[in-house]
Every structure is written in structure tokens, then in C-alpha cells.
N, C-alpha and C positions, 0 to 999 in steps of 0.2 A: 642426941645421937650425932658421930659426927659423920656426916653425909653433906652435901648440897643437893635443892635441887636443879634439875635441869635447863631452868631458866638462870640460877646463880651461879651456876660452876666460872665463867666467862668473868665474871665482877672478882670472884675470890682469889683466880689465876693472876689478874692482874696485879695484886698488893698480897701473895701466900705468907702467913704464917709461918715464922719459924719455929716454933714448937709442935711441929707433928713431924713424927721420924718416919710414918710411910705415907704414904699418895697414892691412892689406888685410882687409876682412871681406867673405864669400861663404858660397852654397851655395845650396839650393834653399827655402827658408824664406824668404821674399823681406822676413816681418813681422820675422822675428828676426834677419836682417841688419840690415835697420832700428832696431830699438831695439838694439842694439849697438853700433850706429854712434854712438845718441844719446847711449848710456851715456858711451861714451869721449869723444864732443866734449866733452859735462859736466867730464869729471875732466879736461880740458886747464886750467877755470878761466877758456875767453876768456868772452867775453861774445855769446852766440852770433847775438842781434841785430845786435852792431855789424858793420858792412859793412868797418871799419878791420881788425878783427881775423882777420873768420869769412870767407871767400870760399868762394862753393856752387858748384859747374860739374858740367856734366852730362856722362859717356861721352861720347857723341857729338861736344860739342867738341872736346874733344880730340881724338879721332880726325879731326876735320878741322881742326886745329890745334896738331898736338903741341906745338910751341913754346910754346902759351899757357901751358901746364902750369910751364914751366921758368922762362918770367919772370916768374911769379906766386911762384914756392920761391926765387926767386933776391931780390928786390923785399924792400926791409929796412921791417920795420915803424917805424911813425909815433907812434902811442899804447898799443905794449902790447909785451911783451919778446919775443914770438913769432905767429906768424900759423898759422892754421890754416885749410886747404887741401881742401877737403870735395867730392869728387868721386863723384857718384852715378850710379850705369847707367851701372857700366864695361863696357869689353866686351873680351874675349879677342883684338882685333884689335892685330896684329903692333908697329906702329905706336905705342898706347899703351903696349905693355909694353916697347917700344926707352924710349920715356920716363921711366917710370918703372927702366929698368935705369940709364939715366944717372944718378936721382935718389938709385938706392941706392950706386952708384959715387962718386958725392962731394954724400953728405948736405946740404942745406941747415941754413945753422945758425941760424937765424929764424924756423923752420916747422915744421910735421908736415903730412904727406901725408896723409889718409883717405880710403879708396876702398873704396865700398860696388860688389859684383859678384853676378850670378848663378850659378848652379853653374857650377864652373870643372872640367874634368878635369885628374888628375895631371900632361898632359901640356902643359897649355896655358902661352901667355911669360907671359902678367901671376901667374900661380902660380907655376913653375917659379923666375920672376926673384926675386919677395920671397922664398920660403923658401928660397934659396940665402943671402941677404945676411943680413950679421947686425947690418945697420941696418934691418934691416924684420923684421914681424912680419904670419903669415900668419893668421887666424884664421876657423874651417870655422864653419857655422851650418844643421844638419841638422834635421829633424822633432823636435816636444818625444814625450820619451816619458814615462810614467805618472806618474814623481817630477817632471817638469821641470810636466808639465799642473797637480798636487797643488799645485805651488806658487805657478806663474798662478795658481789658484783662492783659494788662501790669498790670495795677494797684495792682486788685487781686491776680492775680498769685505771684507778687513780695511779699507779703506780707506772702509767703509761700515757697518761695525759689523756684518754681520750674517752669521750662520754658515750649516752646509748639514749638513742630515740624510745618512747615511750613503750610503743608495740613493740623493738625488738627486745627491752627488758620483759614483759610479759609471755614474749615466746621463750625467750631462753631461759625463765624462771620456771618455764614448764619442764624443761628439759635436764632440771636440777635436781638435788637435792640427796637422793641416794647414797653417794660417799661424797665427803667432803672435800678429798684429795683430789677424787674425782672431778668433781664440779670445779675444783679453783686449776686444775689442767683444761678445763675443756676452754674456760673464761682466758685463761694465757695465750691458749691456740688461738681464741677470735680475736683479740686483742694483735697478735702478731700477725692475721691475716689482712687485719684494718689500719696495717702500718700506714702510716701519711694523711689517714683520715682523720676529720674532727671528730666524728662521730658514727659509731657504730648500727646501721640500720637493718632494718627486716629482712632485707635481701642477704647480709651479710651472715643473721642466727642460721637463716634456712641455709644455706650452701654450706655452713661449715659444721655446726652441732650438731649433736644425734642427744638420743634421752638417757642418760645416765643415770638415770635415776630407777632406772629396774630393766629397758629394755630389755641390756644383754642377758641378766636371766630369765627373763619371758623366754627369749629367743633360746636359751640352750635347753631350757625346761621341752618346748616346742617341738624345736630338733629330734628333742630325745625320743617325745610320745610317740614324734610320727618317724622313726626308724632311720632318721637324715646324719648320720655318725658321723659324717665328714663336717655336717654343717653346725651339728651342735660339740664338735670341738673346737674349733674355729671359734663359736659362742664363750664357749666354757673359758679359753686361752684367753680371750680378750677379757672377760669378769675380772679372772685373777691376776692380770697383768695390769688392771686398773688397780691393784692395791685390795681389790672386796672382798670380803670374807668367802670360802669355800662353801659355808652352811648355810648363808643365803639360798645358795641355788638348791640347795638341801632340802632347804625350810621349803622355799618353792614348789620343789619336783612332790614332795610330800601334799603339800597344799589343794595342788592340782590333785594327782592321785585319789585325794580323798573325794573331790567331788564329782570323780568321774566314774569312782567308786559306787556314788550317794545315784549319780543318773544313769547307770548301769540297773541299780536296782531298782530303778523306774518305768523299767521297759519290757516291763511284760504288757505284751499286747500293742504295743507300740515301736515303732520306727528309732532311729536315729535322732530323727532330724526335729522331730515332735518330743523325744529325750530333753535335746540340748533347747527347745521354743521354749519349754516349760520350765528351764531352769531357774532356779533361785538360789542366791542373786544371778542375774541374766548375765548369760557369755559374751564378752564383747561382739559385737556385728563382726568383726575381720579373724578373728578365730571361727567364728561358726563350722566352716567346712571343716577346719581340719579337729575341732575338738568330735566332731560327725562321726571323718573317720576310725580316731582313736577307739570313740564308743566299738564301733562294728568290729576292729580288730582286736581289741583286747576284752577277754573275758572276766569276769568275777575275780575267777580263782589268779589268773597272773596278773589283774590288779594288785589282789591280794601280794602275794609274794614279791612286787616292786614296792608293797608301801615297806613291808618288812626287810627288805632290800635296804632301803633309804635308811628306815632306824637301825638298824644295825652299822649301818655307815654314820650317825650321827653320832653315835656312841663311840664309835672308832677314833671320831677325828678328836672327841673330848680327852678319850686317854692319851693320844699320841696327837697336840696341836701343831705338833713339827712340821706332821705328815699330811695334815687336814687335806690340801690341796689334792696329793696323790690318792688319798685314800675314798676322798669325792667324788672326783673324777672315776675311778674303777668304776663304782657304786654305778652311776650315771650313764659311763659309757657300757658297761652288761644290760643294763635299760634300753641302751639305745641300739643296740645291736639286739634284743630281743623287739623291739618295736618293727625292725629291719627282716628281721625273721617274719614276724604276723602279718605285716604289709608282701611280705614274697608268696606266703600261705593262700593270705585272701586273695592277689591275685592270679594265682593258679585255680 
């Protein structure tokens, strides 16, 4: 099959194959899609400026244009021995992956395809199509774990001469991982704060980092439950202007839902606060209160209607990935103004 996996993709980028005419990079890492995608355009050799060589097109085009896709792979280059094809915010719809099945069925031979996508499941066409063919190549892009972080750190830091005391690589290895893009902005900011130092110390993680690696959607998730509108956009603005995906916070606000859903239905005959003690898996200590108050203002039934709320907005942002952002946000902030509303309710 041609796929890698998740451990390989990094070795293969290094020395790609010229014989596969697409390149599908995905997963839920929305930064390490991205610089994958950069890595491989690099080692194609076009010139990524020139508009003759390099052509950018977004998901969505295509999706209301299949065709474009096909006379762009078919279209014989002008100034350079092959064209590359750089298609960003693919989307899982029917339609692109009919295109791209054509493409891997009789390869262009003047091109390579690159489609950058979000988490795809097992089952989806635009996956299912490339790792069938063995003119394409599928390659997964999941959360960095401790050696993948160790080496962002190295990466960055070396490129500024300056090292990291033991403990504050472990704190700021805490603070990682989430999006890649992420992580290697927060590492440049502490690197530019430690300007003239030899070495990067504990005092320096804690005064400048924050945890990239999920806070900000805790925090708009949070915002939302407990009716804080102004503070979970604020949240929400800062997620997607780090580059993260919209359906993170999706996947999240869902997440939560369901289990506040699960200890809603656990409180017959009991409190609150004996709801969330009992809970499994147990509520962080620093939410307890307010996951408390959630429980007492939100009922069954508008739990209910916020989880259907959220899938309907997941489904939204799959057909329209242009919009994902706007379309999440809606979803999220009628959450949060209904959270706003039962916290005014209760106390009156």
C-alpha cells in the first residue's frame, strides 16, 4: 500500500521519490501538515515563487471545480521540466477524491500533485484512493511526541546559538506539542527573549510560554460552558490565529458535552458536586467548580441540543473547509450565549 507510517513519513521526505505524481499529507497537526508539505515542495527543486512552475489552489476550488484540477496536471510546462501542483484545505468530499482517483489512474507526466488535508478517516475517498495506488503516496501527520518536541527544541534553539538548562527543556516540553507551527513560534519567542544569554533557564520557560498544546481550547471550550462570550472569543481568536484547526475546539466542546451529558445523568438523588467527585475519568481539581456549575445550569435536554448543535457544525465545516473557522465559531459562540443566558436564569 503506498502509505508511511507515522514514524517514517520524516525519513521518506528527506530523499521523495520521483515516481509518485500525488502526495497526500494529512492528519490532525494542522502545523506539521504544513511544514511537510514545505519540506517536499523544497526537494521538488521548483522555484517555489515562480507562478510558471509552482501553482497553489485551495480545497474548495476544486470541489467546485473538479476539472480545474485536471487541466492544470494535464497543461505541459513552459520553463521548467515539470510543474508542481500545491493544493491546500483538501476536503474528504466525493468529488475531489473522483479527481484525484483519475489522476492516480493515468499519472500526469509534467507534474506532481501535493495535497495538504485534515484528519482523514480510514474510510474516507481522498485516502482510501491514494493509498490504493502506487503512483501516490499517502503520508499521516499526528501530535509530535517527547523525541519529535526534543528535537523542535534542538532545532530552533541551534539556529540561535543558545542552549536550555535541563528543567527548563522539561517544562517547556510540557508546554508543547499540539500544533507544530505552534510549538516552533512559541520556541523562537523564548529564544528572542534569551537574546545575549548562553542559556535558556526555568525562570525564562515560566515568564514567557504558555501551553500550546491544548490550553487555548480548554479555555474556549470553558468560556463557552460557563456563558463567558467575551472570554471565550478571545480563546477561540487566539486557537485560530495560532494556525489550529477549527474542529479541534469542535472535537473538544463535543467531548466535554458528552460527559457532562453522562454526569447529568447521574444525579438523581444527588448534588453537583458529588456528580463531578464521582466522576470517571476524574475532573481535573482546577475545573471542579466550574464544571459544578455547568452541571446545575444546563439541563439534559440543552445539553442535548448543544451536542447536536456541535455535529451539525462538524458536518458543516467538512463540506465547506473554506468556512470551517466562521462556521465554528457560530456553532460555539450560540453555546456561549446560551450558557450566558442559564447562568442569568439561575441567578435570578
Amino acid at each position: 500500500m503506498a502509505q508511511k507510517k507515522a514514524h517514517e513519513v520524516d525519513a521518506w521526505l528527506r530523499r521523495p521519490p520521483e515516481s509518485y505524481a500525488v502526495v497526500l499529507i494529512y492528519g490532525p497537526d494542522r502545523g506539521l501538515v504544513s511544514e511537510r508539505a514545505k519540506a517536499f515542495a523544497d526537494r521538488t527543486g521548483l522555484g517555489l515563487d515562480d507562478p510558471f512552475s509552482v501553482v497553489r489552489l485551495e480545497g474548495g476550488e476544486i470541489d467546485g471545480n473538479p476539472g480545474r484540477l485536471l487541466d492544470e496536471a494535464r497543461t505541459v510546462p513552459m520553463f521548467s521540466a515539470r510543474r508542481l501542483l500545491w493544493v491546500r484545505n483538501a476536503s474528504g468530499q466525493k468529488g475531489f477524491a473522483d479527481v484525484v482517483k483519475a489522476l492516480c489512474a493515468e499519472p500526469p507526466r509534467d507534474a506532481v500533485v501535493l495535497i495538504e488535508s485534515g484528519d482523514l478517516k480510514k474510510s474516507a475517498g481522498l485516502r482510501t484512493t491514494v493509498e490504493a495506488s502506487p503512483n501516490a503516496m499517502a503520508l499521516p501527520c499526528y501530535g509530535d511526541e517527547d523525541r519529535d518536541i526534543d528535537a523542535i527544541i534542538d532545532d530552533e534553539l541551534g539556529r540561535s546559538g543558545i542552549g536550555i538548562a535541563l528543567d527548563a527543556r522539561q517544562a517547556l516540553r510540557r508546554n508543547l506539542g499540539g500544533d507544530r507551527l505552534a510549538s516552533r513560534g512559541e520556541i523562537a519567542k523564548l529564544a528572542l527573549y534569551a537574546h545575549g544569554k548562553s542559556e535558556i533557564d526555568l525562570d525564562d520557560v515560566c515568564a514567557l510560554t504558555g501551553d500550546v498544546s491544548g490550553v487555548s481550547v480548554d479555555d474556549a471550550v470553558d468560556a463557552m460552558l460557563d456563558g463567558k462570550v467575551d472570554d471565550f472569543d478571545t480563546a477561540f481568536t487566539r486557537h485560530s490565529l495560532g494556525g489550529s484547526q477549527a474542529f479541534l475546539v469542535l472535537a473538544a466542546a463535543i467531548r466535554q458535552l458528552q460527559a457532562l451529558h453522562l454526569m447529568r445523568a447521574g444525579m438523581a438523588g444527588r448534588n453537583a458536586a458529588a456528580a463531578v467527585a464521582s466522576a470517571r475519568p476524574p475532573v481535573f481539581f482546577a475545573r471542579r467548580k466550574l464544571v459544578e456549575r455547568v452541571l446545575e445550569r444546563w439541563s439534559p435536554d440543552a445539553l442535548q441540543r448543544g451536542l447536536e448543535r456541535l455535529q451539525s457544525a462538524v458536518l458543516a465545516t467538512r463540506q465547506r473547509p473554506e468556512l470551517s473557522v466562521e462556521l465554528a465559531r457560530q456553532a460555539l459562540l450560540g453555546l456561549a450565549v446560551e450558557g450566558a443566558r442559564l447562568a442569568s436564569r439561575k441567578r435570578a
